[in-house]
C-alpha positions, 0 to 999 in steps of 0.5 A, spaced: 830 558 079 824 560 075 824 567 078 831 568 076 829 566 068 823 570 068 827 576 070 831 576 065 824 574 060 821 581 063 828 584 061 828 581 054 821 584 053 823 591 057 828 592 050 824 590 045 819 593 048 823 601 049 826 599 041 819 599 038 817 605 042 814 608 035 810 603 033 807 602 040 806 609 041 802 608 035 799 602 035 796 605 041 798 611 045 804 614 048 800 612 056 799 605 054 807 604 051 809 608 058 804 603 063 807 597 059 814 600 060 813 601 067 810 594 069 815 590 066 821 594 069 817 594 076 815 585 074 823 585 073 825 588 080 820 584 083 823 576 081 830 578 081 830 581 087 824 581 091 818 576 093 816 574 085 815 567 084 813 562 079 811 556 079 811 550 073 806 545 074 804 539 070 799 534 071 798 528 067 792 523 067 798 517 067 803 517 073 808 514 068 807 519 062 813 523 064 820 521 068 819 521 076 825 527 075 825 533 072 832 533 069 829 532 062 827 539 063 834 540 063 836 536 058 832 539 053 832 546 055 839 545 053 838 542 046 834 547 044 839 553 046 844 549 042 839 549 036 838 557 037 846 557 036 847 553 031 
């Protein structure tokens, strides 16, 4: 399900990034602004329909240093999506 999370990241990126032409443009140039502009649309049609992929991978010196599942990767993926509502 990453993919699917970092399409909608890519998306983000892609109206903040179209919002703040100007300043873009400014900073650096019309051509850069417009290269950055088409990637992230092109990386958001590659994860959410095409063969993008990513990987999440942790690596511990101790085997017991994190559960033996990932379900409290859910858990707090939650509870800080609560937080940024509240």
């Amino acid at each position: 399900m990453l993919r699917y999370h970092y399409a909608l990241t890519l998306a983000e990126w892609y109206r903040r990034t179209t919002r703040n032409e100007a300043e873009i443009s400014r900073l650096y140039d019309a051509r850069l602004f417009r290269m950055w502009q088409f990637y992230l649309a092109g990386a958001e049609q590659g994860f959410r329909h095409g063969r993008l992929v990513n990987f999440q991978i942790q690596s511990t010196k101790r085997r017991d240093a994190v559960p033996m599942t990932r379900d409290y990767i859910t858990a707090e993926a939650g509870r800080l999506a609560a937080a940024t509502l509240a």
